[in-house]
C-alpha positions in Angstrom: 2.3 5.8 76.0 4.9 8.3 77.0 7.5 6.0 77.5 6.9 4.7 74.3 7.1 7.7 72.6 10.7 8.5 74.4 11.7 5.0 73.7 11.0 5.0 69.8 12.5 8.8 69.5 15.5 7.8 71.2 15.9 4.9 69.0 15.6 7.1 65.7 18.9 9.4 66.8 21.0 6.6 65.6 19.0 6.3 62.1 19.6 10.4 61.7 23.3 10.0 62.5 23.9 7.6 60.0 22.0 9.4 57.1 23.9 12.6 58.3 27.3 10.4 57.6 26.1 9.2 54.3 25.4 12.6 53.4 28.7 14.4 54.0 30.5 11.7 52.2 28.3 11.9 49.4 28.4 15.5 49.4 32.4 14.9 49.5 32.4 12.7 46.9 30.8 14.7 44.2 32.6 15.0 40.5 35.4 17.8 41.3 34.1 18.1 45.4 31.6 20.9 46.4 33.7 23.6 45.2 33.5 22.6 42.2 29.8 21.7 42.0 29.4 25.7 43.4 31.5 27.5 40.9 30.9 25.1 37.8 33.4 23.0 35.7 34.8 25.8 34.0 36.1 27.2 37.7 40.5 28.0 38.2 42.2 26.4 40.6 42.7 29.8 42.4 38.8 29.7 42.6 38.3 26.5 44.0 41.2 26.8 46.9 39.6 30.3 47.7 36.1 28.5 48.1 37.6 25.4 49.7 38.8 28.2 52.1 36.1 30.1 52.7 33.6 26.8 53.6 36.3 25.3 55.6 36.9 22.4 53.3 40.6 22.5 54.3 39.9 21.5 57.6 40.4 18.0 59.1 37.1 15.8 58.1 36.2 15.2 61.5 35.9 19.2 62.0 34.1 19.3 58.8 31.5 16.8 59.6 31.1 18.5 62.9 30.5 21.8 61.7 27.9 20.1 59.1 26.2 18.6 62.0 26.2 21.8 64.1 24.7 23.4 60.4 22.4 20.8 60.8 21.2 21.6 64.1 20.9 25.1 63.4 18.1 24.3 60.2 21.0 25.7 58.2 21.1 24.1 54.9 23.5 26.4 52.9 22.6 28.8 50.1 20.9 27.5 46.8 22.7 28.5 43.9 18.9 28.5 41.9 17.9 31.8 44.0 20.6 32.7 46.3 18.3 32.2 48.8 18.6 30.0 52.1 17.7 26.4 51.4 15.8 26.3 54.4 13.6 29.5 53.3 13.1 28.0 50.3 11.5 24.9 51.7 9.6 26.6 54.5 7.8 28.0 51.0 7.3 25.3 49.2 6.5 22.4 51.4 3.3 23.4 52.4 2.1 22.2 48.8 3.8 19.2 48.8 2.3 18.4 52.7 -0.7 19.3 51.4 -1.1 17.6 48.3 0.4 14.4 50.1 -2.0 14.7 52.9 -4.9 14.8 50.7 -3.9 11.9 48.3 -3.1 9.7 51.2 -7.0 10.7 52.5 -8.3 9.4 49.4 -6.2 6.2 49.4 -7.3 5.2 53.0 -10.9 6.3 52.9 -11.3 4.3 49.7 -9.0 1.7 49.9 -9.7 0.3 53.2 -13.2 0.0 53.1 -13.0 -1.3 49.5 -10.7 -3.8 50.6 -12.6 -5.2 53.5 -16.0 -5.1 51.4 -13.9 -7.5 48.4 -12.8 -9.9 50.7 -16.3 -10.1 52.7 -17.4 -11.1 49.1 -14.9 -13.1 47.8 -15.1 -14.3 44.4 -18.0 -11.6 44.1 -18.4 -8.9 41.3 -17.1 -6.4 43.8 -14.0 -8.5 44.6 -13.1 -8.8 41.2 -13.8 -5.2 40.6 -11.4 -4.5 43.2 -8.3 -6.8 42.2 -9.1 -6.1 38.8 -8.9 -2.6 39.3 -6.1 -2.5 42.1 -4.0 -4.2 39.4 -4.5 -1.4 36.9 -3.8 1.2 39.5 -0.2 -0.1 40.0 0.4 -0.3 36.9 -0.3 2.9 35.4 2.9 5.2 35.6 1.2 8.1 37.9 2.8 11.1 35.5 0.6 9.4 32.8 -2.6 9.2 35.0 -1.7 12.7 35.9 -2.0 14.0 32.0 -4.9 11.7 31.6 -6.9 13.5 34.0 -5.4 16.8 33.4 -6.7 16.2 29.5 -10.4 14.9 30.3 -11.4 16.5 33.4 -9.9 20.1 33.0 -9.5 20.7 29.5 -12.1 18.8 27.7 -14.9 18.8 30.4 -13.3 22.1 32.4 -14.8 20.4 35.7 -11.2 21.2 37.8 -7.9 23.7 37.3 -5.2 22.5 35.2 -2.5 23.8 36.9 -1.9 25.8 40.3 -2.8 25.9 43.7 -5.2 28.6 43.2 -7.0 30.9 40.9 -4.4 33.8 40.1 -5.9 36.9 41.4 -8.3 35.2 44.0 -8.2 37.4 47.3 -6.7 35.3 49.7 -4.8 35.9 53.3 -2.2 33.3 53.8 -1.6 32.2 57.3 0.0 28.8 57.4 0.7 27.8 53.8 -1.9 25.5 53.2 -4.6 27.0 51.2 -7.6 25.0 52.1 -6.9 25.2 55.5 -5.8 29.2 55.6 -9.7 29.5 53.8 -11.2 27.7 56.7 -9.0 29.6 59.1 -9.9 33.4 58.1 -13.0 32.6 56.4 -12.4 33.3 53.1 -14.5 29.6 51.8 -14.5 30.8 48.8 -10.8 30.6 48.5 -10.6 27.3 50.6 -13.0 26.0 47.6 -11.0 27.4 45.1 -8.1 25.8 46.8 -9.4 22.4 47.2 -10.7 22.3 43.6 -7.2 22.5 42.6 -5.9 19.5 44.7 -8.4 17.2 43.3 -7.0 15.9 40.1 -3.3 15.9 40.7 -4.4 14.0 44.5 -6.4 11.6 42.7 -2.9 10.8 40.2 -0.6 10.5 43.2 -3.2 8.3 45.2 -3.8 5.5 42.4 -0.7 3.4 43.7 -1.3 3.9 47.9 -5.2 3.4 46.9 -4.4 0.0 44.7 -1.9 -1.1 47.3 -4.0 -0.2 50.5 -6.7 -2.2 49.1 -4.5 -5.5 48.0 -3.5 -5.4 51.4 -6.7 -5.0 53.7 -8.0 -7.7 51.3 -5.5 -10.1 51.9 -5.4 -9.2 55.6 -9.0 -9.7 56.1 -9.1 -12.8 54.1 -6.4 -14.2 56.5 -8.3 -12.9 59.8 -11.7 -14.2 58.5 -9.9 -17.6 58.6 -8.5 -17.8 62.5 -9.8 -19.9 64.9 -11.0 -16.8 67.5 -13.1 -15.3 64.7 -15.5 -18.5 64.1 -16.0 -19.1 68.0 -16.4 -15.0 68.4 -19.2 -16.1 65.6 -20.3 -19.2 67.1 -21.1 -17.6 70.4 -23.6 -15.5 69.1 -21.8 -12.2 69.1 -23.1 -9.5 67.0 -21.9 -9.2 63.4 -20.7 -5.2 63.9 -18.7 -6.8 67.5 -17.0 -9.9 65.6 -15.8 -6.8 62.8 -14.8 -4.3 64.7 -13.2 -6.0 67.5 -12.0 -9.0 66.4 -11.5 -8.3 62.3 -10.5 -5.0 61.6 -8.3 -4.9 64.3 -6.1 -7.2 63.4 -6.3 -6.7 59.5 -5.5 -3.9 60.4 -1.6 -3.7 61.8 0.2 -5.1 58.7 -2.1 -1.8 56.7 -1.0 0.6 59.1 2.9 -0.4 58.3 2.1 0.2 54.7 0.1 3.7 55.0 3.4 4.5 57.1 5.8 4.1 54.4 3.7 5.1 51.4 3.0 8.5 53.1 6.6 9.0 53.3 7.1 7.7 49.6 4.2 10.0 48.5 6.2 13.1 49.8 9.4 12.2 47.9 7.4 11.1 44.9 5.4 14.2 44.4 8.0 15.4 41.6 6.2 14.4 38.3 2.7 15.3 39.7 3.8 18.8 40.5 5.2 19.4 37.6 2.5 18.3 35.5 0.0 20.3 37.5 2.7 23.4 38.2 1.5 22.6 41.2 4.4 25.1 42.6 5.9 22.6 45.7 8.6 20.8 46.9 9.0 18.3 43.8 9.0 21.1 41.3 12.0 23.0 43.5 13.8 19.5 43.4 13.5 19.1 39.9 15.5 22.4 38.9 17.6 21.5 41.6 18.5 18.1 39.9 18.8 20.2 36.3 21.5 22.8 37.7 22.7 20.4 40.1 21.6 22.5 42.8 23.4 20.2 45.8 22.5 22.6 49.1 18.9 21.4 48.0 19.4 18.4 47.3 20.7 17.7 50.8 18.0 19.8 52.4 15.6 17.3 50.3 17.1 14.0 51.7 17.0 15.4 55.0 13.6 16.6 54.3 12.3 13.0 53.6 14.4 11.6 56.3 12.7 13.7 58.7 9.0 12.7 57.4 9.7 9.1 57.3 11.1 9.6 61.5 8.0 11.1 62.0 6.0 9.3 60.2 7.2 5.9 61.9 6.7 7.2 65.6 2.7 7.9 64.2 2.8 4.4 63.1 3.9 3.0 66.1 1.5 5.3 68.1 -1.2 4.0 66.0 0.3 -0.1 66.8 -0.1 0.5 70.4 -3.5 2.4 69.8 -4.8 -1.0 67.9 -2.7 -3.4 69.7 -2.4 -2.9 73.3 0.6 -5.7 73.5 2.8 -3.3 72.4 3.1 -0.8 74.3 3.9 -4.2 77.0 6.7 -4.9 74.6 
């Protein structure tokens, strides 16, 4: 398992060098260069050479792209011309709600989706499996900002069951440890303001799960429809085995790889799609910082963003391949 894990991280540098290229050519090829992009359109020439200067833009590139990668290295992202702030401060702030919120909508998708998709194809052509296309089809469908404002409108502020907006009840007496509300309740037992927490994740995790939950499902269905059909699985059945053995061990384990690659890359797309549901919800994380960003053109954060994601989607492919050889022994041979 260790040699795995060395193997697949040694594997990624490659992937981060690249991104780390695209990035200081992008960042190069802005409208007017960086200078520009820091001081505005309206900016002298005077002001521009002095600020080409002072970031060591007049440099050869190759001593520029080496000093962004040693930046890189360092976690230092540059300033962000929103707050004046480090980027990196900034994001140590605010992606704790993003992780969290992500987390928790990617919680719902599997513990619903996966069991919903094995039960659909178990019954095929059942009211349960055409409950589940039926409704797997309207969950990719729906644009998840308009979900969002549907369920803001019904379950907070006609029925008042959930928060409309926040991460927590302003004025609740709550010690932050880590950043993540539910989890700092649990962790200083204050449940009161872990519930309070919680209760505000519901309705914008339920928006940014309908897509992962419609798509985890399609795909355990189809998976499990395909298994059901091999050869070992009707001689596993023939022989007598139990039903709970011939599921476990011989279904579910292999419907399962293809769904692991998919939970891999929609966790990552759930981090970088988090924008509209935050902001709907002032949910106060990552995808409302990005947003102004974007407005005021706010590139030091939008770098730190793209790195940000890169980084997630590294780590979130070394957990999938952990979980390959945990499912599939073979691979760790390979």
């Amino acid at each position: 398992m260790l040699r795995l894990v060395v193997r697949r991280l040694l594997q990624l540098i490659p992937t981060l060098l690249g991104l780390s290229v695209l990035l200081f050519a992008w960042v190069r090829l802005l409208p007017g260069g960086p200078a520009a992009a820091i001081l505005g359109e309206r900016a002298t020439a005077a002001d521009k050479a002095q600020i080409e200067k002072a970031l060591g833009l007049d440099q050869p590139l190759w001593v520029q792209y080496w000093r962004f990668l040693e930046r890189l290295g360092q976690l230092d992202l540059g300033t962000s011309t929103q707050t004046g702030q480090p980027v990196w401060d900034e994001f140590t702030r605010a992606f704790p709600a993003t992780v969290e919120l992500g987390i928790t909508a990617m919680v719902i998708a599997v513990a619903v989706g996966i069991p919903l998709g094995y039960f659909a194809a178990r019954r095929r052509g059942g009211w349960l499996d055409v409950t589940a296309v039926s409704g797997s089809l309207v969950g990719i469908c729906i644009p998840v900002f308009f979900l969002a404002y549907i369920l803001k409108a019904v379950f907070a502020v006609e029925l008042g069951w959930f928060p409309s907006y926040g991460r927590q009840t302003t004025g609740i007496d709550a010690t932050e440890v880590t950043g993540f509300y539910v989890l700092d309740g649990l962790l200083t037992g204050e449940f009161d303001a872990s519930w309070d927490a919680l209760r505000h994740l519901v309705l914008p995790a339920l928006a940014l799960a309908s897509i992962p939950l419609a798509i985890i499902t399609r795909m355990t269905r189809a998976s499990v429809l395909e298994v059901l059909g091999e050869d070992y699985v009707r001689t596993a059945e023939s022989k007598g085995l139990k039903q709970s053995v011939v599921r476990g061990r011989h279904v579910m384990r292999n419907a399962l790889l293809p769904v692991v690659t998919a939970i891999g890359l929609l966790t990552g797309g759930l981090l970088s799609g988090a924008v509209l549901t935050e902001s709907v919800f002032a949910f106060g994380g990552i995808g409302s910082f990005i947003k102004t960003g974007i407005d005021q053109r706010d590139y030091p954060v939008l770098v730190g963003f793209i790195m940000f994601i890169a980084l997630a989607y590294v780590i979130i492919n070394l957990l999938v391949d952990l979980a390959y050889s945990l499912i599939d022994p073979r691979v760790r041979v390979h």
